[in-house]
N, C-alpha and C positions, 0 to 999 in steps of 0.2 A: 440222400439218406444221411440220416444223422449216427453215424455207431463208435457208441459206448467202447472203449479200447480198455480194458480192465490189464493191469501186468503192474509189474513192479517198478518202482524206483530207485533201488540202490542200484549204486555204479559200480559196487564192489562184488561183479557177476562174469563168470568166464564168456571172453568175447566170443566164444562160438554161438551165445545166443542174440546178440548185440546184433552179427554178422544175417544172422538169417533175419531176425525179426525185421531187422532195415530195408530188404526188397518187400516184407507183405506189407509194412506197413507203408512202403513206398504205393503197391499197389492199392490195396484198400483206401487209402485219402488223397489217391489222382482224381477221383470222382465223388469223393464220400465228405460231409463235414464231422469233425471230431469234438468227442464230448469225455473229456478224463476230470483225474482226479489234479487238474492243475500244480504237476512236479515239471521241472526240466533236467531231470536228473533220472539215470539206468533208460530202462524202454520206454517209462514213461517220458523221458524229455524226447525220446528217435518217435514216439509218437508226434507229438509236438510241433518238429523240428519239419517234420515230414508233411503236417499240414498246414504247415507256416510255408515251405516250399512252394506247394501245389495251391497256394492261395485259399485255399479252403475257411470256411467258418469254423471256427474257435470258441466253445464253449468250456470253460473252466468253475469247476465246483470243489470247494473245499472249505473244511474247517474253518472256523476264525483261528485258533490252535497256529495254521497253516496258512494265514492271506498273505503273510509275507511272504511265500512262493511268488505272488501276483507279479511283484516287482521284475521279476527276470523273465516274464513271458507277456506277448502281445496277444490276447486275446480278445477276441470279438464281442464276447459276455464274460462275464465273473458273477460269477455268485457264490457269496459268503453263507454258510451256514451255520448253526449253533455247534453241532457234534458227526461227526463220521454217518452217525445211522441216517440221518435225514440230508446227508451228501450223497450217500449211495444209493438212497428211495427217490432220489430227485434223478438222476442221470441216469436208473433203470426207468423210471418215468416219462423222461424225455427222450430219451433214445428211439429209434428204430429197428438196432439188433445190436446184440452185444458180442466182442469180439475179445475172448480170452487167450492170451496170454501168456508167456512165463511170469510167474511173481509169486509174492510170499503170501501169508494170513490173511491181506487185504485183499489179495486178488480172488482169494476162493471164497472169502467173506461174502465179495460183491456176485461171484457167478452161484455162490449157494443162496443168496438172495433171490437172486433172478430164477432159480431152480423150484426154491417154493413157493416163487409164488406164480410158478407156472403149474404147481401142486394144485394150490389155494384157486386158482385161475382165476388168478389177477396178471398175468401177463401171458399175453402170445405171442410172442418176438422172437425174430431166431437169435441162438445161441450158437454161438463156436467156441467149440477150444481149439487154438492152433499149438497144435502138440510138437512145437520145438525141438527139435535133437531128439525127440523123445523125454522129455520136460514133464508131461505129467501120464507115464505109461505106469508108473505105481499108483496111481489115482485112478485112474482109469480100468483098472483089477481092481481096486479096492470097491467102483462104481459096479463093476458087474458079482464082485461077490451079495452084494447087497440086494440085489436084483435077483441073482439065484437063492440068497437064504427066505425071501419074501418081502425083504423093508420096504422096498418101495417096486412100484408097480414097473412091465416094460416098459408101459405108454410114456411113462415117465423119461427113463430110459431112452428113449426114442424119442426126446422133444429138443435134444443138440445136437451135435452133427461135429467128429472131427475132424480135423483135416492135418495132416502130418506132414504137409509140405506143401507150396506155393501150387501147385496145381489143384492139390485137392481144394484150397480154399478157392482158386478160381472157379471150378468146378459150382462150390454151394453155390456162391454168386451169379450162376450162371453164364462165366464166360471162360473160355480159354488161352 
């Protein structure tokens, strides 16, 4: 399976998220090949790092803006894009599921991508968010107030799946 690891790249993040994301994503890319936003830096490079470990396929997509990331990472594929929006249309495209993250504007960028156009139903892929320490528990109220004021529908509501901690995400995957 190829999944989309969506999270952030700054290094300037308390290690308590460094700490946990290290064993899922230890878990998720023992078996899985990985497809990011080609950083080796913050979660995004323990992504990385983890599939360069585990011998896994390596697919990198970013910016021209960004090819000079290429340099410090071994990857299987690179592919260079014109701008941000058609890096993130290209690796929700290629993916098989998408696996969210702690990270900042790019990361909610990418899984509100993948949200509408699970809307739009141009994608049926699963979605997670690995909800870290509790990393996006005010997103996650802000998702259900929106759902009880009418914005958007349950079904909708009901097309990701969290997981708050290494069991739960074994759990979506189906293994324990």
């Amino acid at each position: 399976m190829l999944l989309y690891i969506a999270c952030g790249e700054s290094n300037d993040i308390p290690e308590k998220y460094l700490d946990d994301c290290r064993d899922v994503l230890d878990y998720l890319l023992t078996d899985n090949d990985l497809i990011f936003g080609a950083c080796d830096r913050g979660l995004m490079g323990c992504a990385y790092r983890s599939a360069l470990a585990h011998g896994r396929e390596i697919v990198g997509v970013c910016p021209k803006i960004y090819e000079g990331d290429f340099a410090n990472l071994q990857c299987t594929e690179e592919i260079t894009t014109d701008g941000i929006v058609e890096s993130v249309n290209l690796m929700v495209e290629k993916c098989d599921a998408l696996v969210v993250i702690p990270g900042g504007f790019g990361t909610l960028y990418e899984f509100f991508l993948a949200m509408q156009g699970i809307i739009c139903k141009e994608f049926n892929k699963t979605i997670v968010i690995y909800n870290s320490c509790g990393f996006y528990d005010e997103i996650l109220g802000y998702f259900k107030k929106i759902a009880k004021e009418g914005f958007v529908k349950e079904a909708v509501m009901n097309s990701f799946v969290v997981a708050n901690n290494l069991d739960e995400l074994k759990a979506t995957f189906g293994n324990d």
